[in-house]
TORPA-4810 file (N, C-alpha, C, O; in nm, 3 decimals):
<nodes>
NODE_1_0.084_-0.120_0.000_0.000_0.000_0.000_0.088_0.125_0.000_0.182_0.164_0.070_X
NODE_2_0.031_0.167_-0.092_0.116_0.344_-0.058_0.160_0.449_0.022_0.061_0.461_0.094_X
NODE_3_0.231_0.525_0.057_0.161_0.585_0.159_0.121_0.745_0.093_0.150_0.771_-0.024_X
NODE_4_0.062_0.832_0.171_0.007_0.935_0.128_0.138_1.018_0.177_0.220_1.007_0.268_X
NODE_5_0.106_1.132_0.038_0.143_1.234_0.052_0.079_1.334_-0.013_0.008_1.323_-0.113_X
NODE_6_0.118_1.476_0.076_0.010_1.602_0.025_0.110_1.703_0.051_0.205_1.712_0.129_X
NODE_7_0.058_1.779_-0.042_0.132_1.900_-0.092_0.029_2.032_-0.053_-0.091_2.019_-0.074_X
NODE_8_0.061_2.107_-0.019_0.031_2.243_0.003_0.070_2.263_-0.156_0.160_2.215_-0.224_X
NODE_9_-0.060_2.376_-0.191_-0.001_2.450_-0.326_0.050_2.608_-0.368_0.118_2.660_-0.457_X
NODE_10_-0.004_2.640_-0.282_0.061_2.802_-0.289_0.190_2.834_-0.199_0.208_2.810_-0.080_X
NODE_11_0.266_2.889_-0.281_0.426_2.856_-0.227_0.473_2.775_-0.190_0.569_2.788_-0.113_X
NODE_12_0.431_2.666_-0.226_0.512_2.525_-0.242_0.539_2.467_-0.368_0.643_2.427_-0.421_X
NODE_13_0.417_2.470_-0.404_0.422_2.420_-0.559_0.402_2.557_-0.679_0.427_2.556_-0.800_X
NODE_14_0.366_2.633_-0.621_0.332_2.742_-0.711_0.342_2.873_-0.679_0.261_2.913_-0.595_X
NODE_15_0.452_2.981_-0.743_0.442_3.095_-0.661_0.344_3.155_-0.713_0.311_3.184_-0.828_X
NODE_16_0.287_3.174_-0.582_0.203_3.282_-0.573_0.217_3.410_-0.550_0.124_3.486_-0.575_X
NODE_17_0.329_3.454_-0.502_0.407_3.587_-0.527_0.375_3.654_-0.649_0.302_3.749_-0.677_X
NODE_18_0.485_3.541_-0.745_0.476_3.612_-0.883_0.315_3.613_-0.965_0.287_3.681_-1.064_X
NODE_19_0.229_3.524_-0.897_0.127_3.530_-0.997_0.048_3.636_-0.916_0.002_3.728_-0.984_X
NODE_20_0.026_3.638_-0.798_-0.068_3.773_-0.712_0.028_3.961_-0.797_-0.041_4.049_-0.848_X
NODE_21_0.124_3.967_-0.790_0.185_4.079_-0.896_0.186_4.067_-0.992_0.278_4.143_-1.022_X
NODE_22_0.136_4.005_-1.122_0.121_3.986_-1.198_-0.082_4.020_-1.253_-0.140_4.090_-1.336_X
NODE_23_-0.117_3.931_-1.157_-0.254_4.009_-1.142_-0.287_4.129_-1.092_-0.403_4.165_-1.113_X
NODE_24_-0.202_4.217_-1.018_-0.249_4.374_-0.970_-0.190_4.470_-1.075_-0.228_4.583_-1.104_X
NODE_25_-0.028_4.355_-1.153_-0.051_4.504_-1.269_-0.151_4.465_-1.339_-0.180_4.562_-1.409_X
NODE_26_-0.235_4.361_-1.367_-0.316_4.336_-1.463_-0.422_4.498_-1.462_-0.447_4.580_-1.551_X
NODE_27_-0.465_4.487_-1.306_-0.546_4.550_-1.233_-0.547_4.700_-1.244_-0.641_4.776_-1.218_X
NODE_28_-0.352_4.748_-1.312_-0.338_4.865_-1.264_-0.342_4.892_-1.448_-0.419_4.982_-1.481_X
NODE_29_-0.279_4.833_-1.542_-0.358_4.795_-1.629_-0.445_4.884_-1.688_-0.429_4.971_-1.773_X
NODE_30_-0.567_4.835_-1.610_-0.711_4.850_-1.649_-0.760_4.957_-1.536_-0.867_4.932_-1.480_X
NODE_31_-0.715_5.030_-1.513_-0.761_5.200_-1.433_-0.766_5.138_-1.255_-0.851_5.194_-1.185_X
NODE_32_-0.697_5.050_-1.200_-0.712_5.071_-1.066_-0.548_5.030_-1.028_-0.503_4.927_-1.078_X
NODE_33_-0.462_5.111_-0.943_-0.376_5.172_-0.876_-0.329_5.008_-0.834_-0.413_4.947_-0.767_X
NODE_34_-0.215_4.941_-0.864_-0.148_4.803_-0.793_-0.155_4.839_-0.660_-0.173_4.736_-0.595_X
NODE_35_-0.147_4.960_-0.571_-0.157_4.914_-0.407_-0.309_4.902_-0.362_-0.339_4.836_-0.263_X
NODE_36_-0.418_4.980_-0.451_-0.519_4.997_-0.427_-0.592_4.817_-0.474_-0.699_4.773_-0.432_X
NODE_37_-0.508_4.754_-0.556_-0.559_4.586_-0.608_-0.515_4.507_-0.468_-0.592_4.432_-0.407_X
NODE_38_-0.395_4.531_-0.431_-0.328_4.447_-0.301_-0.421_4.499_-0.191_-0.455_4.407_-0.116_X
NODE_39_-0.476_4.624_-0.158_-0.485_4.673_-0.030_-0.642_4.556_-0.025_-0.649_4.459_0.050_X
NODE_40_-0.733_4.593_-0.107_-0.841_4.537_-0.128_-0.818_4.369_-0.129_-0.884_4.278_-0.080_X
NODE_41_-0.748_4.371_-0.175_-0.715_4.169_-0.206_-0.705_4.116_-0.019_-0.767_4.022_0.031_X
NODE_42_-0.599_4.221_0.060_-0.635_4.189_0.182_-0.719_4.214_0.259_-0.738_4.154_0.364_X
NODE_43_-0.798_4.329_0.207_-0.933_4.360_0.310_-1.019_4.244_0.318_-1.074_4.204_0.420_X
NODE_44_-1.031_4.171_0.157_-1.124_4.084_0.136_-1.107_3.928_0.208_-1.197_3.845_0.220_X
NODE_45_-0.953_3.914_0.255_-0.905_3.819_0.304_-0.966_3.795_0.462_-1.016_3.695_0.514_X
NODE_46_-0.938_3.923_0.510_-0.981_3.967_0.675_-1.112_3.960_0.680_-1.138_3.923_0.794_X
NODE_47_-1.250_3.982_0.596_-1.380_3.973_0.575_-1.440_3.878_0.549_-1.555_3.868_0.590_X
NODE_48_-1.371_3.757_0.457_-1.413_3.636_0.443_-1.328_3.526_0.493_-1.282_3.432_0.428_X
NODE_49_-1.307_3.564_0.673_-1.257_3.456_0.740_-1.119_3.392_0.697_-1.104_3.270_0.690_X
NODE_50_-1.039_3.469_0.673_-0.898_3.396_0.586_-0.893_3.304_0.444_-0.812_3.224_0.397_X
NODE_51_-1.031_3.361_0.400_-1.066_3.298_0.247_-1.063_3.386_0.154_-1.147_3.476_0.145_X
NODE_52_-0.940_3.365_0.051_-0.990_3.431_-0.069_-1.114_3.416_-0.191_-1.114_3.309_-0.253_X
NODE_53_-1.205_3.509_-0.222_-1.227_3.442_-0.313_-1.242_3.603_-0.393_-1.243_3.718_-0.349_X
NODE_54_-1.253_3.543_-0.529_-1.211_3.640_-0.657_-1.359_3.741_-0.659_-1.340_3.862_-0.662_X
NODE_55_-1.485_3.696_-0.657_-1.582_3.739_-0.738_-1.645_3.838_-0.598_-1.731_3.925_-0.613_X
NODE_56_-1.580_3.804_-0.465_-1.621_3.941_-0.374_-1.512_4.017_-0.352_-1.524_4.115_-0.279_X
NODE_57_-1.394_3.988_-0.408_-1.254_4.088_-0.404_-1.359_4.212_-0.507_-1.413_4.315_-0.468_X
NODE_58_-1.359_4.156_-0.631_-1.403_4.242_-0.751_-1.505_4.296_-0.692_-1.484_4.416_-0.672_X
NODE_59_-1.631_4.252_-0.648_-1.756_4.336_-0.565_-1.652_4.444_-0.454_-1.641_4.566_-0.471_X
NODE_60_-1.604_4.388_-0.376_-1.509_4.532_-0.307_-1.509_4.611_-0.371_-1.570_4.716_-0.350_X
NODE_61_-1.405_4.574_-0.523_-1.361_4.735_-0.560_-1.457_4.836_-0.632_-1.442_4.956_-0.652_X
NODE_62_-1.556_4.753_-0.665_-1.672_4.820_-0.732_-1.747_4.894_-0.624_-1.797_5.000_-0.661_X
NODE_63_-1.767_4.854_-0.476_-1.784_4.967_-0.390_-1.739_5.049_-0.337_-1.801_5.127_-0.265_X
NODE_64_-1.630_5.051_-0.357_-1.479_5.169_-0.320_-1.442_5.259_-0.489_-1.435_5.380_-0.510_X
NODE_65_-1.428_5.171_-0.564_-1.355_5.236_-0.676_-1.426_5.248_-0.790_-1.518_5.167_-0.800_X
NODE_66_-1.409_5.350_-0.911_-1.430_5.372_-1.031_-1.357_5.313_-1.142_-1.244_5.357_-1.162_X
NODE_67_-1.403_5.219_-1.220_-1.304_5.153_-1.345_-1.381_5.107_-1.444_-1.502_5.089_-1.443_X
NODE_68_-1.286_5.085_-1.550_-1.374_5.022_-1.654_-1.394_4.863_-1.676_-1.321_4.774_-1.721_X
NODE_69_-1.566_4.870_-1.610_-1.555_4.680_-1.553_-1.540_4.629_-1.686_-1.430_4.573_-1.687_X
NODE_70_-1.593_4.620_-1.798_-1.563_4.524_-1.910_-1.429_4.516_-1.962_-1.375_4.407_-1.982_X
NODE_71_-1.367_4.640_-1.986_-1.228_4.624_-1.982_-1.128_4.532_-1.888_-1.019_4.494_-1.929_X
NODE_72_-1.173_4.505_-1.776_-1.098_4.438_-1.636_-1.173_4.319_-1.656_-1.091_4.228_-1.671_X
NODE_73_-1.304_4.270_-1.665_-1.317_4.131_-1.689_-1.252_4.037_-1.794_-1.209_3.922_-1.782_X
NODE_74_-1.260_4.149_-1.941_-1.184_4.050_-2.065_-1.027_4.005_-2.006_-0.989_3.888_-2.012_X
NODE_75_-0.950_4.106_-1.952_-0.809_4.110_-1.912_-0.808_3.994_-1.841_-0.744_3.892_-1.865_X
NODE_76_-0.892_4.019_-1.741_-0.877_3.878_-1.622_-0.927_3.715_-1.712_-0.872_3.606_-1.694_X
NODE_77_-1.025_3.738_-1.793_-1.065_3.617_-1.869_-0.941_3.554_-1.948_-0.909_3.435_-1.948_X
NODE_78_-0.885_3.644_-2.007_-0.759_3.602_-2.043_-0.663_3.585_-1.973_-0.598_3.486_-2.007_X
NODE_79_-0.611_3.656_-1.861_-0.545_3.611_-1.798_-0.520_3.441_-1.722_-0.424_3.368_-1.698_X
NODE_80_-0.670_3.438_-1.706_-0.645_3.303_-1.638_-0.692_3.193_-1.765_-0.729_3.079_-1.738_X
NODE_81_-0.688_3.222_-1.843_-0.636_3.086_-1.961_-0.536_3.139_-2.025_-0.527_3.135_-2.147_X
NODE_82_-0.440_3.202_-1.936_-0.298_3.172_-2.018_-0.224_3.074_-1.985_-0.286_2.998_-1.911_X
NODE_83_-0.097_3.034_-2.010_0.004_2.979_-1.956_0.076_3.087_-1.822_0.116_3.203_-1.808_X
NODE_84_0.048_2.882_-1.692_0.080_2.915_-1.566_0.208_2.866_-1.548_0.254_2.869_-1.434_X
NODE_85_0.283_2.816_-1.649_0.376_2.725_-1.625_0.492_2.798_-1.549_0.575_2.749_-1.473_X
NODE_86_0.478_2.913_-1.585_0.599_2.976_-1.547_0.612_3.013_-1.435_0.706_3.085_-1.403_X
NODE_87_0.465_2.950_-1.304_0.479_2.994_-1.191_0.502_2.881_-1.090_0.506_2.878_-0.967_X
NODE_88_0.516_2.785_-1.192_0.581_2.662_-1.087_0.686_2.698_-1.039_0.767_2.773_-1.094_X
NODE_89_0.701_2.627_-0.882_0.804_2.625_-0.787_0.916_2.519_-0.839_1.034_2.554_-0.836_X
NODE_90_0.877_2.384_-0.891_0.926_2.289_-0.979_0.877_2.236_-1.111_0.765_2.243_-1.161_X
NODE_91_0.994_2.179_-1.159_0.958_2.123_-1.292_0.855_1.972_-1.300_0.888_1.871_-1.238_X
NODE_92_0.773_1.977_-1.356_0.669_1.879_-1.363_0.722_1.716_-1.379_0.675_1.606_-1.351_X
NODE_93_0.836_1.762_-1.436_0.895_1.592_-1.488_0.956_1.551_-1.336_0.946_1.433_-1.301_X
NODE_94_1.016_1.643_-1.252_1.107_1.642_-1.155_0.962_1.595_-1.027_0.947_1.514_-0.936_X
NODE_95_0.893_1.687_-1.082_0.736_1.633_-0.970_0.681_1.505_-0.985_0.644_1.446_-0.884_X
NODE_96_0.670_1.453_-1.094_0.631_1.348_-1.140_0.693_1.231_-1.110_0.625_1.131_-1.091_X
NODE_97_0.852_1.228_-1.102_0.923_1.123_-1.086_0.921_1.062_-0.910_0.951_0.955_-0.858_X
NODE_98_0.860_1.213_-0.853_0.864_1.195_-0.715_0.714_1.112_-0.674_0.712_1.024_-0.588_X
NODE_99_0.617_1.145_-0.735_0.464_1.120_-0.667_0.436_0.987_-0.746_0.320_0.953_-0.724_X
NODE_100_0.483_0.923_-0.806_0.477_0.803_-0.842_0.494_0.692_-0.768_0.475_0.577_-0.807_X
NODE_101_0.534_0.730_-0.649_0.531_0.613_-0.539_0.474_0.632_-0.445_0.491_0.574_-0.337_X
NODE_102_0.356_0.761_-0.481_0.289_0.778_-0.332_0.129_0.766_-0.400_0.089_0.747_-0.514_X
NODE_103_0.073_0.784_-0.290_-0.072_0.853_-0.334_-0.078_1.011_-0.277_-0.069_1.056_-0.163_X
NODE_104_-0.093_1.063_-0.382_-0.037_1.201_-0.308_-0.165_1.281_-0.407_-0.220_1.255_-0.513_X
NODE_105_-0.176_1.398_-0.296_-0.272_1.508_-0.298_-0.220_1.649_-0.304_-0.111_1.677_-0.255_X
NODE_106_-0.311_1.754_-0.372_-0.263_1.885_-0.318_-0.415_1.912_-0.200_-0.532_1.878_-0.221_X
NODE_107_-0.349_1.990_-0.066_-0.453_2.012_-0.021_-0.437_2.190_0.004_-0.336_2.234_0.060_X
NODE_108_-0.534_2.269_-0.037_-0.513_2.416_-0.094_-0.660_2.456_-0.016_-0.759_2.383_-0.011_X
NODE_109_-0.647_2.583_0.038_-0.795_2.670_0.059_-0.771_2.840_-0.013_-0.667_2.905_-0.009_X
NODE_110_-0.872_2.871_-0.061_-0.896_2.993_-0.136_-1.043_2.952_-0.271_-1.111_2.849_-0.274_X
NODE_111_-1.052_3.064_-0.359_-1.126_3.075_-0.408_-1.134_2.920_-0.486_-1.023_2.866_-0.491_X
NODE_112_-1.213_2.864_-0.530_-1.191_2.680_-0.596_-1.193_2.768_-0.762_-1.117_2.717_-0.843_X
NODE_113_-1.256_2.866_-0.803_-1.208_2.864_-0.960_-1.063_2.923_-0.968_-0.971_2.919_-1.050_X
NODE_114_-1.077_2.962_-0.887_-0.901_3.074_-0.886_-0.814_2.949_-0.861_-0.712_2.947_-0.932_X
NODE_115_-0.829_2.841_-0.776_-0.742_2.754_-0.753_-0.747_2.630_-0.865_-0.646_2.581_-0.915_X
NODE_116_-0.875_2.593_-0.892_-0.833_2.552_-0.949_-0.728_2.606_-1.130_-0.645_2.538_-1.190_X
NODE_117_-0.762_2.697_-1.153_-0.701_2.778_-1.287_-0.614_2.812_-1.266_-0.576_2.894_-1.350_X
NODE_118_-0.516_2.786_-1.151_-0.368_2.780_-1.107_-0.299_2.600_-1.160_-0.185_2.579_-1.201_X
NODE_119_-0.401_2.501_-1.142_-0.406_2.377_-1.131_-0.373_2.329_-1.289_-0.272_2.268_-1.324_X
NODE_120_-0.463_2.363_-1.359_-0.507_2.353_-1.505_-0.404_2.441_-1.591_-0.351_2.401_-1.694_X
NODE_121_-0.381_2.594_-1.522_-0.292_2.634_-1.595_-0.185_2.601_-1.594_-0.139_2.599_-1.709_X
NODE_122_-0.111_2.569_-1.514_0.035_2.520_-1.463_0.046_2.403_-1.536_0.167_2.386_-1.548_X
NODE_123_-0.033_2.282_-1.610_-0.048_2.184_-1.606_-0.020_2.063_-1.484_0.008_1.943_-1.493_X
NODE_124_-0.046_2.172_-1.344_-0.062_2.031_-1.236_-0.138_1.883_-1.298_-0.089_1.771_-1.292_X
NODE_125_-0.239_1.910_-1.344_-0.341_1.820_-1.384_-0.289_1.737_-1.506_-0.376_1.676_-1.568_X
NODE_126_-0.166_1.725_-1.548_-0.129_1.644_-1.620_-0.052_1.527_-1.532_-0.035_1.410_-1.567_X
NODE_127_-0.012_1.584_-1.416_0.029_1.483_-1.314_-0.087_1.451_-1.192_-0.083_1.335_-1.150_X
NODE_128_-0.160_1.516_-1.147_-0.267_1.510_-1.072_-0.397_1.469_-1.105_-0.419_1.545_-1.200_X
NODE_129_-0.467_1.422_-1.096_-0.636_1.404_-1.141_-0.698_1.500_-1.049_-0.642_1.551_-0.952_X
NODE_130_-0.807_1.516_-1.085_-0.891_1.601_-1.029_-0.908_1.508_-0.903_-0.859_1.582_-0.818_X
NODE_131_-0.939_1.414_-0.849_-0.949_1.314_-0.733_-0.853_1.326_-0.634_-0.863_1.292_-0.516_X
NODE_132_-0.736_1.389_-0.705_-0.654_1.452_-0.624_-0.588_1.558_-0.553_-0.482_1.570_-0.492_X
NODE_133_-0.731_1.662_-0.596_-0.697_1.768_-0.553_-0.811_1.805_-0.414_-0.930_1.776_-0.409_X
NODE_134_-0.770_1.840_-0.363_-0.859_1.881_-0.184_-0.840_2.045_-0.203_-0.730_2.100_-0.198_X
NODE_135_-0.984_2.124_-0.230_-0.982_2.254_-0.213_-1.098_2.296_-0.071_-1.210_2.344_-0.085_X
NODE_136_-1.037_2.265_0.047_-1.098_2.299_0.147_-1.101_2.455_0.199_-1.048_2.556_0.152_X
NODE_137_-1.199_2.434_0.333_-1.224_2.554_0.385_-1.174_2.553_0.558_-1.127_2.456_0.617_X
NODE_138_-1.199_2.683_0.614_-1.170_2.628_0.769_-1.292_2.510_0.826_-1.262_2.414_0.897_X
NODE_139_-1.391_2.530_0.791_-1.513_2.423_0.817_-1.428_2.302_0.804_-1.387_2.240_0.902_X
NODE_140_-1.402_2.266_0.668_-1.381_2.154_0.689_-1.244_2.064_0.651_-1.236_1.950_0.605_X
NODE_141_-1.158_2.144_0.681_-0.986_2.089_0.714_-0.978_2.038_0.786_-0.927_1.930_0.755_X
NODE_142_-1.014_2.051_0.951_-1.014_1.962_1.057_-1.035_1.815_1.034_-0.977_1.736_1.107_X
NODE_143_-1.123_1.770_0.930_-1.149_1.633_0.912_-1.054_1.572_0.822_-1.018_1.455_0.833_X
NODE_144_-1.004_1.675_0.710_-0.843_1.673_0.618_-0.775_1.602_0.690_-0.771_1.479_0.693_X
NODE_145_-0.692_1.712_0.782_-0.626_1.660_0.862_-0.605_1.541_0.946_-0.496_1.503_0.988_X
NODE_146_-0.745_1.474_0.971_-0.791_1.357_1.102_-0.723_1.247_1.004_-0.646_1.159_1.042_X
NODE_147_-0.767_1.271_0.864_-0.745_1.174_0.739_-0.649_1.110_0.726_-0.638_0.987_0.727_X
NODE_148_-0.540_1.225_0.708_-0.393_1.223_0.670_-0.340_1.170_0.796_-0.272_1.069_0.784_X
NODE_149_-0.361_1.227_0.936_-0.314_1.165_1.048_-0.298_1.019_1.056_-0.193_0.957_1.071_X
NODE_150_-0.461_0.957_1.042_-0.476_0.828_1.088_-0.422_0.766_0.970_-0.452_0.649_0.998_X
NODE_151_-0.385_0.761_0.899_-0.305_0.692_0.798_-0.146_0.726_0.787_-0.081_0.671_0.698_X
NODE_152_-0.092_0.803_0.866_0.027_0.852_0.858_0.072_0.921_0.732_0.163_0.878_0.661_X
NODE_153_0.026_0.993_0.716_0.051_1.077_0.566_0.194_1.190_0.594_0.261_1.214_0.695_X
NODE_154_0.199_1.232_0.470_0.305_1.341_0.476_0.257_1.433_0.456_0.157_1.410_0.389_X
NODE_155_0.275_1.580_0.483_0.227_1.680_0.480_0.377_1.775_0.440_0.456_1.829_0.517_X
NODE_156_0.377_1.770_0.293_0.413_1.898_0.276_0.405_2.060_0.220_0.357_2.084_0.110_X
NODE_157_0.465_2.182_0.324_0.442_2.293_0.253_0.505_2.378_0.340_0.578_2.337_0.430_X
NODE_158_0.476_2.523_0.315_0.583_2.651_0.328_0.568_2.742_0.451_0.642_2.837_0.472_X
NODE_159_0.445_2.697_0.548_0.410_2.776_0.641_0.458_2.698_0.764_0.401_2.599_0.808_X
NODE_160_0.588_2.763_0.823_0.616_2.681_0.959_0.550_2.700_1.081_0.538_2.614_1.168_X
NODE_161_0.491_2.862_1.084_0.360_2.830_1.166_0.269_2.805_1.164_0.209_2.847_1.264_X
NODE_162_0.194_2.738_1.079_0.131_2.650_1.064_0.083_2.538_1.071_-0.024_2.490_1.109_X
NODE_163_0.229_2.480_1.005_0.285_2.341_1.023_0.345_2.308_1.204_0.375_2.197_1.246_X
NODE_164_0.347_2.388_1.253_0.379_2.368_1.427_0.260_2.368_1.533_0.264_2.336_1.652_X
NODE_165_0.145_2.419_1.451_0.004_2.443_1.499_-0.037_2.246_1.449_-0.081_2.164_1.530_X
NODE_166_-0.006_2.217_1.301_-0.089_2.095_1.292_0.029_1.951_1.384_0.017_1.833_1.418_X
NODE_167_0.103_2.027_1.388_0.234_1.859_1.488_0.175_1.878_1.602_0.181_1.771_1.663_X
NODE_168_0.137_1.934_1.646_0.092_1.947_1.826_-0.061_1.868_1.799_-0.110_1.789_1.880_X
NODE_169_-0.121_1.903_1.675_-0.266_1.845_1.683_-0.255_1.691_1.627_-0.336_1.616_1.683_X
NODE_170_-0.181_1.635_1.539_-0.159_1.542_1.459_-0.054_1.470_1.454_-0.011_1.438_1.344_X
NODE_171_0.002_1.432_1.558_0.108_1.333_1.593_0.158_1.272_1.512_0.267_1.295_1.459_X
NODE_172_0.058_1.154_1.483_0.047_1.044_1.329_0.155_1.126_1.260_0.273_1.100_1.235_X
NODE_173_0.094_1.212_1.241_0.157_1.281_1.058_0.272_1.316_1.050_0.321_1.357_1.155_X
NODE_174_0.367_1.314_0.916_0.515_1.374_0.947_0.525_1.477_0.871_0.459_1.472_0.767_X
NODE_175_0.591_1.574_0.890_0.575_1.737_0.802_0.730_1.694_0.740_0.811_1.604_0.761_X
NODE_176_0.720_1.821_0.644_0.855_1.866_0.585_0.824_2.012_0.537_0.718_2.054_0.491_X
NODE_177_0.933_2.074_0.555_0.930_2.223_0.542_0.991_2.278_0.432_1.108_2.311_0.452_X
NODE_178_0.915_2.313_0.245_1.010_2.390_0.207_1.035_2.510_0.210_0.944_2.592_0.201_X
NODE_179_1.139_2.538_0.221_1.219_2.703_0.236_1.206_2.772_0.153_1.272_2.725_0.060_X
NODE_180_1.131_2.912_0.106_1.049_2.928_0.007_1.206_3.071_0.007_1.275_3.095_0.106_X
NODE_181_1.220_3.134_-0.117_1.319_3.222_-0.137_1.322_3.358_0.041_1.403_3.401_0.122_X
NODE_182_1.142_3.371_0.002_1.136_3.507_0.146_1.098_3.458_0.258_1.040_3.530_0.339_X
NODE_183_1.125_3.316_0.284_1.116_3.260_0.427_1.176_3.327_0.556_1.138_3.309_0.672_X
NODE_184_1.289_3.417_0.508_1.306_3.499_0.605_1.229_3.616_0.676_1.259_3.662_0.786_X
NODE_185_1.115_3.659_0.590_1.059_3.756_0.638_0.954_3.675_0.772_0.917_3.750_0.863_X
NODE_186_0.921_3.557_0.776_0.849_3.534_0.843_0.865_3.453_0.951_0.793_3.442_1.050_X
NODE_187_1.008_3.373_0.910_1.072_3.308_1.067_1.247_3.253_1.034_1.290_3.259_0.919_X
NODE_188_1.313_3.215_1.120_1.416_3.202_1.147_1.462_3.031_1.084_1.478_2.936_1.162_X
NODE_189_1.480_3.019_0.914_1.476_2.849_0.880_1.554_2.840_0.961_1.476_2.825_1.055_X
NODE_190_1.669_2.835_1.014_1.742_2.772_1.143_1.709_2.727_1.272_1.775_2.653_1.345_X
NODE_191_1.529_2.813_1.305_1.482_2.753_1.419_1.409_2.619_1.416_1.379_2.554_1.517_X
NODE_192_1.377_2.577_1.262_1.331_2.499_1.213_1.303_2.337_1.272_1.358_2.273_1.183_X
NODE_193_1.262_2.258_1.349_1.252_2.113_1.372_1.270_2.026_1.257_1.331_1.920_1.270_X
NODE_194_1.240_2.048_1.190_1.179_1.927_1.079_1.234_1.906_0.946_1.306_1.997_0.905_X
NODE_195_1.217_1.817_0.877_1.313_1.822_0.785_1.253_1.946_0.699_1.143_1.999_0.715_X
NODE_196_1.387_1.990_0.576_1.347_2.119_0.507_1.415_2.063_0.385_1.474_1.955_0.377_X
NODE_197_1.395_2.175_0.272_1.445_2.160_0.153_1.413_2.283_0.068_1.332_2.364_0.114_X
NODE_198_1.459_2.300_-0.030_1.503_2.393_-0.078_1.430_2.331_-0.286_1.345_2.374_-0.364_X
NODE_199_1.490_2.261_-0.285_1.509_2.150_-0.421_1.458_1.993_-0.407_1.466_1.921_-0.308_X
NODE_200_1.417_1.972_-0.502_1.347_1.843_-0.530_1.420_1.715_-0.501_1.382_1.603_-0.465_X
NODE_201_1.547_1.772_-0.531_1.659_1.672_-0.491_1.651_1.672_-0.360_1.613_1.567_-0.309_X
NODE_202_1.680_1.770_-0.282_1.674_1.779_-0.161_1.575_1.659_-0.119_1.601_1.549_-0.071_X
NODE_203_1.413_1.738_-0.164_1.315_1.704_-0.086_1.354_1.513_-0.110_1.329_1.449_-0.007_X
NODE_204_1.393_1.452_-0.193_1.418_1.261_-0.235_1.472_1.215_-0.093_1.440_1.109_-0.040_X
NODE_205_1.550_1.299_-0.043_1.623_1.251_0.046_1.572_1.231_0.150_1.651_1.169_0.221_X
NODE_206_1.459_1.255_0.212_1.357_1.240_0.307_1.258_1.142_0.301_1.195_1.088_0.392_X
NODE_207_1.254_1.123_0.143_1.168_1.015_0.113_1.135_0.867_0.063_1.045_0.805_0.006_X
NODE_208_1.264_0.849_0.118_1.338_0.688_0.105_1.230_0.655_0.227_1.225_0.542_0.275_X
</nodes>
C-alpha cells in the first residue's frame, strides 16, 4: 500500500508571489492603482474569514472604486487561460518522478475557480487528477487533517507556523518544510525542527 502524501499548493508548488503581482498590474492595467488591487485583495481576506475568493474581491472594488468593468473582466478572462507554467516552484517531470510512489494530494484553501485555474494552468493536472486535488475551507480541514493523520501521511508545505500548529494536533503525521526564497521575512529556517528543503533533490532525500 502506498503511503500518502500532500502538498500544500501556494508557495510550495506554485508561486504565488509572482502570480498575485502579476494580477495587480493586470489590475493597474485596467484604471485601478497596484496598491489599491493588493490593499483590497487583503481587506477581502480579513472579511471572508482567511478565504480568498475572486468574485467578492471584484464586488469590493466596485464599492470603493471607479473603473472600466468590461475592460478588467476581458483582461482577467484572459489572464487566467494563459500559460501558468511559469509559476511553478518545480519542474513537472522532476514532480512526477517523485509522486509516483505515493498517493499524493494537493490540499489548498482559497477561491476553488481561482485555484483551481492555477491547477489547469500550470499543467498540475497532467500529473494530478482532479481526485486529487482537496480545495478545502476552515469548516472543513479539521477532518483533512484527522485523514492524513490516521493513515500517517506526509504533509508537505511553506508555512512553519502553521505546520507547528498541525504537529501538536496530529502526531500520526510527518511534516517537511520547504524554504520558500522570502522565508526569512516570516521566521528564522534555522529555528526549524523538521526536515526542510530547498530542491526536489533535496526534498528525495527524506523520502526513502
Amino acid at each position: 500500500m502506498k503511503k500518502i502524501l500532500a502538498f500544500d499548493l501556494d508557495h510550495t508548488l506554485f508561486d504565488t508571489v509572482a502570480f498575485k503581482h502579476d494580477l495587480f498590474l493586470l489590475f493597474q492595467k485596467n484604471g485601478l492603482p497596484f496598491e489599491v488591487a493588493e490593499k483590497t485583495y487583503q481587506e477581502q481576506i480579513r472579511l471572508n474569514n482567511g478565504n480568498y475568493s475572486f468574485s467578492k474581491h471584484i464586488r469590493l472594488l466596485h464599492e470603493k472604486y471607479d473603473f472600466d468593468t468590461m475592460s478588467l473582466e476581458q483582461a482577467i478572462q484572459q489572464f487566467f487561460t494563459s500559460d501558468f507554467t511559469k509559476y511553478l516552484l518545480h519542474s513537472l517531470n522532476d514532480l512526477a518522478a517523485i509522486l509516483k510512489d505515493y498517493d499524493t494530494f494537493i490540499i489548498t484553501k482559497g477561491d476553488p475557480d481561482v485555484q483551481w485555474a492555477k491547477i489547469r494552468q500550470s499543467k498540475l493536472n497532467r500529473i494530478l487528477s482532479e481526485e486529487q486535488v482537496v480545495i478545502t475551507d476552515i469548516k472543513h480541514e479539521a477532518s483533512i487533517w484527522k485523514e492524513l493523520n490516521d493513515n500517517g501521511g506526509v504533509y508537505i508545505n511553506d508555512n512553519w507556523q502553521e505546520t507547528q500548529h498541525l504537529m501538536g494536533l496530529f502526531p500520526q503525521m510527518r511534516f517537511i518544510l520547504y524554504i520558500r526564497k522570502d522565508a526569512n521575512k516570516f521566521y528564522d529556517p534555522q529555528t526549524v525542527t523538521i526536515p526542510t528543503f530547498k530542491t526536489l533533490d533535496e526534498l528525495k532525500t527524506f523520502m526513502v
